[in-house]
C-alpha positions, 0 to 999 in steps of 0.5 A: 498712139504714140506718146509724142502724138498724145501730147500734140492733142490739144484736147488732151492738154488739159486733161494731162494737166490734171491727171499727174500731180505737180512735182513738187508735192512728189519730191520734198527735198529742196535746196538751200540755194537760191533756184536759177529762173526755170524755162518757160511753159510751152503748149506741151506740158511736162511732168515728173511721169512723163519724164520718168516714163521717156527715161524708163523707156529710152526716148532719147530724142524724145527728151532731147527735144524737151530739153529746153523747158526742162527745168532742174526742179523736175530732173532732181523730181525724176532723180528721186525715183531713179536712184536705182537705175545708174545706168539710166541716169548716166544716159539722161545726163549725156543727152543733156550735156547741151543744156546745162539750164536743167541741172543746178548746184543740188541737181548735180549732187543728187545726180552724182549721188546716183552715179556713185552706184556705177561699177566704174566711178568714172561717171561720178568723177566727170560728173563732179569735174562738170560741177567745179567747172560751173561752180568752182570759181564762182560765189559757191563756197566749197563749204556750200558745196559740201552742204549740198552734196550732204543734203543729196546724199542723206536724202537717198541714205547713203552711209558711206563717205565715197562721194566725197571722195570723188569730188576730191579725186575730181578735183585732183584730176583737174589738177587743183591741189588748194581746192582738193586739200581745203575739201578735205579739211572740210571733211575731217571738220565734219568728221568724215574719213576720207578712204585711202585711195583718195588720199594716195591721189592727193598725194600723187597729185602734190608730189607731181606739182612739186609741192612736197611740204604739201605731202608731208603735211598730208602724210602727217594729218593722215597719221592723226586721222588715222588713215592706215597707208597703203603700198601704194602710200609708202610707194609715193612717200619713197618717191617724195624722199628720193626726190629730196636726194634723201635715199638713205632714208628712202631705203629706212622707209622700206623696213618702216613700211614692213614693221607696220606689215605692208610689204614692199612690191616691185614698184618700190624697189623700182623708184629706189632704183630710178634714183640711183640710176638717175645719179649714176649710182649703178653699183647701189642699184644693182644691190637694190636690183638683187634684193628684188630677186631675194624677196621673190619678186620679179623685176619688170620692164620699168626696172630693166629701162631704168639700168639702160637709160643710166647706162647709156647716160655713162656711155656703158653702151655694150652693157646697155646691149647685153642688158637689153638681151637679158630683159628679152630673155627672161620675157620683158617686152620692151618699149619706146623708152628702152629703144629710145635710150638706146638709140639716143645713146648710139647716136649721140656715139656718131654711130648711126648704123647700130642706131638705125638697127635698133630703129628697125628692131622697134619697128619689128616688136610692133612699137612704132618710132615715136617724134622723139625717136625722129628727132634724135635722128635728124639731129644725128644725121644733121651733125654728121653732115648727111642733110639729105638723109635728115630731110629724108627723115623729116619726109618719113616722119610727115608721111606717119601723120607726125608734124614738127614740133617746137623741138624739130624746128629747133634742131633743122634751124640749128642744123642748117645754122652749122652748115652755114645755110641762113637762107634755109634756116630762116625759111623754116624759121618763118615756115615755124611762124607761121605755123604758130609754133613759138621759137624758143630761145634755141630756135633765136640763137641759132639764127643769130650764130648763123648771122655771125658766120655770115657777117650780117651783124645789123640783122643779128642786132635787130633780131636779138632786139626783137627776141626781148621785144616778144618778152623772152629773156635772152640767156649765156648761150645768146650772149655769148653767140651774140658776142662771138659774132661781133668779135668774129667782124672785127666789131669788140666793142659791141662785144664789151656793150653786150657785156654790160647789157648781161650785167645790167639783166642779171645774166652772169657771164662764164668762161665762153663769154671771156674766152670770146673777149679774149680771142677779139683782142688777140685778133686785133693783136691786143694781148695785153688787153686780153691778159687783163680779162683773166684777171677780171674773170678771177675777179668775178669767181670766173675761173680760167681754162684751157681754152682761155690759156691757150688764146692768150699763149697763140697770140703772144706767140704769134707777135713772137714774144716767146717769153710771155708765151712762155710765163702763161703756159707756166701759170697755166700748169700751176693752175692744174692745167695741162698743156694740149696739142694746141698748146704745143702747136702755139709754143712751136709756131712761136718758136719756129718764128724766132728761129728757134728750132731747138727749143722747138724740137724740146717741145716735140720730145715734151709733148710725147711725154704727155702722150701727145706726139702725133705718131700714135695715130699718125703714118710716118708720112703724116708725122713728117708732114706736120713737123715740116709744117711747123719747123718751115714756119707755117702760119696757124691756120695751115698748121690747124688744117693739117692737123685737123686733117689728120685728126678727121681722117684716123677718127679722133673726134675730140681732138677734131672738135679741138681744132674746130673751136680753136679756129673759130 
């Protein structure tokens, strides 16, 4: 007869009652806390020997059933006589992870203490997870819980000091560094040694949070406990000290670390080099680089991604290539960190077919392009103005199961936002809303550009009050976009109230903020006004630059005070700064203007002192085009169009972008 239909005998019942003994003359260990109300009796009665054989014979749904008069008093009865069998016990506690009425403080620690014999200490680890969770936070000290688990682990004489050690990398896989530092000061108290693996996740976890006074603390208890340090130990105390900028004593540590007899690994070596490579020191890394060879080891992808991702950041980008074909010859896999560099590098180059090629070299090695890859994409082909292809991208990307994220959003609003398209962008905006996805402040400073343009400056006010409204601070880059719109509409004195308001928040305006100032001025033919805010940026440590010279030299010249034009394009050599092509097509304006020619053409020959003269890039034509331009008079915006024409056409982005700010 089945079990289940022995207990449903009535007849049987009190039989059963008096042939097992009552749990608690089985089991003598008990707890010094105070026992949670256990669950009522029901028909069916429950004892230590009917558990242990349910258990021993994997009734699982048996138990199940049971669970709700199960009490912790009899799970830590049965426990007892389950030490041996691990395995069973972490069965029994999966089918009991509803019912958390069973397993107590003591009944947690007992069962911890039997799961330590697993192979893996995982199950041990996410035990003790489940008790900080129930226990952490409460009234339960963790010197209340060191008792208990000491009173578990004496109970089943265990020697070693390994579950405490998992209650500390519990805690630190849960990210509480106070709580896994106060347990183990309460070990050292109690005159246990913590093992060095966990001391290394201690370390680990304090230097992932940042906390490095925290490490060197440790570090330092760990020498007077002594602990003896591990590669891994020294690993992180390098990483700690590259963090601080301190890498000559990162590469000291190195000969510490061999005098005490550990010898470096690659792993080592590789977190000096992220270093160098992350402050664009390539020539140090590669000497740490060759070291690597020296002592016989062997560098792998992380140090081959190291080299890429600085030089792409350098705009190295064919050595970043040929480093790229180095690493697959010698065997390295790469991964997504590695084409992403690469990708990233290309794109922001504006060479989207070299980029898309490493795309499908990705795809082909099996690693699939991740959001990030996506995202660099679509914002590449948004600032190539290919808005179909970056919908395309953002269709591709749905179509894999990957949604937009908070980057995403930001980057179509910002796209839409320079294409002029407020309708869309505000369609994805509420789209982001109502997706609960939080808009950031990039997401809110493109939409109030975006406003400007479209001289809808009530709705940019509105929304700017509503960004402080929802508790977000606004920063420079608000400020000033909000700034340049307002100047932009004829509307100054807003720009000057927004100024103000940036005191007020303690947000310290820069050289944009005044160069905005400086242009609503000019616009209204201020200069002077203008001129003075040079003086209050110097003021304000706030230095000038070329941008603000050449706005103050476009709006004297364009009223024709020549002589002023003149003074500030002195003021601004003596500054350091040299006279741009914008710089030139002012002065010639001016000149032109007054009837000048011949100071003009003086500038024309000047300018091709500073390797400026148009004909390096130019056509005949198109030179002659640009003189006429200028000697007949031409007035700014035209003369900038021409330009800008001809700077687009032969590709000379930086001076294309010039004419862009120049113009707005």
């Amino acid at each position: 007869m089945k079990l289940f239909q022995l207990f449903n005998s009535k007849a049987l019942h009190f039989k059963h009652r008096t042939i097992f003994p009552h749990y608690s003359n089985v089991y003598p260990y008990s707890s010094s806390l105070p026992q949670p109300h256990e669950a009522p009796s029901s028909s069916i009665p429950i004892t230590h020997s009917t558990l242990l054989h349910s258990i021993q014979s994997s009734q699982w749904h048996f138990i199940e059933h049971l669970a709700p008069q199960l009490t912790p008093s009899l799970i830590s009865s049965t426990l007892s006589n389950l030490h041996q069998s691990p395995q069973l016990v972490h069965q029994l506690l999966t089918h009991l992870d509803n019912h958390p009425h069973c397993l107590d403080l003591s009944t947690l620690c007992l069962a911890a203490c039997v799961l330590y014999r697993l192979p893996a200490p995982k199950p041990a680890i996410n035990l003790f997870k489940q008790l900080i969770h129930r226990h952490g936070d409460g009234i339960v000290t963790k010197a209340m819980i060191f008792d208990e688990l000491s009173r578990a682990r004496d109970h089943f004489n265990i020697k070693t000091t390994v579950v405490f050690d998992f209650l500390v990398r519990a805690y630190c896989e849960l990210k509480k560094a106070n709580e896994a530092l106060e347990f183990f000061y309460i070990m050292k108290e109690k005159g246990f040694v913590p093992n060095i693996e966990t001391c290394n996740q201690m370390l680990s976890l304090f230097l992932k949070l940042n906390r490095t006074q925290m490490v060197w603390a440790l570090y330092a208890e760990m020498f007077r406990m002594q602990i003896k340090s591990s590669v891994c130990t020294f690993n992180i105390m390098i990483n700690v000290l590259c963090k601080e900028g301190k890498l000559k004593k990162a590469k000291e540590f190195i000969g510490h670390m061999e005098v005490l007899g550990v010898k470096p690994n690659v792993v080592t070596y590789n977190t000096i080099i992220q270093a160098y490579c992350l402050r664009g020191r390539l020539k140090a890394a590669r000497l740490i680089f060759q070291t690597i060879k020296d002592k016989g080891l062997e560098p792998d992808s992380y140090t081959y991604n190291s080299f890429i991702s600085a030089m792409c950041k350098e705009k190295m980008l064919e050595e970043a290539s040929a480093l790229l074909g180095s690493m697959l010859e010698v065997g390295l896999v790469p991964n997504a960190v590695t084409y992403n560099a690469l990708i990233d590098a290309y794109c922001n180059k504006g060479d989207l077919n070299r980029a898309f090629a490493y795309r499908d070299d990705m795809i082909k090695n099996g690693i699939m392009p991740s959001q990030v890859t996506y995202n660099m994409f679509i914002h590449a082909l948004f600032m190539e103005g290919r808005t179909g292809e970056a919908d395309d991208m953002i269709t591709e990307m749905r179509g894999k199961g990957m949604n937009p994220d908070t980057v995403t959003y930001n980057i179509l609003i910002n796209g839409y936002c320079r294409c002029g398209d407020a309708r869309k962008a505000f369609s994805l905006f509420n789209e982001m809303v109502r997706k609960r996805i939080q808009p950031s402040l990039v997401t809110y400073t493109s939409l109030l550009y975006v406003l400007g343009k479209r001289n809808r400056m009530k709705e940019a006010d509105e929304l700017f009050k509503k960004v402080q409204q929802e508790g977000l601070l606004p920063d420079i880059i608000m400020f000033n976009a909000l700034i340049d719109g307002h100047c932009t509409n004829s509307n100054i004195e807003r720009g000057f109230q927004l100024l103000r308001e940036m005191d007020q928040m303690k947000v310290l305006p820069d050289e944009v903020t005044y160069n905005t100032l400086m242009q609503g001025y000019c616009r209204e033919g201020k200069v002077e006004e203008a001129r003075k805010l040079i003086d209050e940026m110097k003021r304000r440590g706030i230095k000038p630059d070329h941008i603000s010279y050449n706005t103050l030299i476009s709006g004297y010249s364009k009223r024709g005070d020549m002589k002023d034009a003149f003074k500030v394009r002195d003021e601004m050599l003596t500054t350091g700064f040299n006279p741009t092509l914008l710089t030139y097509n002012a002065l010639i304006q001016g000149l032109c203007k007054t009837r000048d020619g011949e100071h003009a053409e003086e500038l024309l020959r000047e300018m091709e002192l500073f390797d400026l003269k148009l004909a390096t890039k130019c056509t005949d034509t198109e030179r002659l085009e640009y003189e006429r331009l200028q000697i007949e008079g031409a007035d700014s915006t035209m003369a900038n169009e021409g330009s800008f024409g001809i700077c687009k056409q032969h590709a000379i982005p930086d001076l294309a972008d010039y004419f862009i700010k120049d113009k707005s």
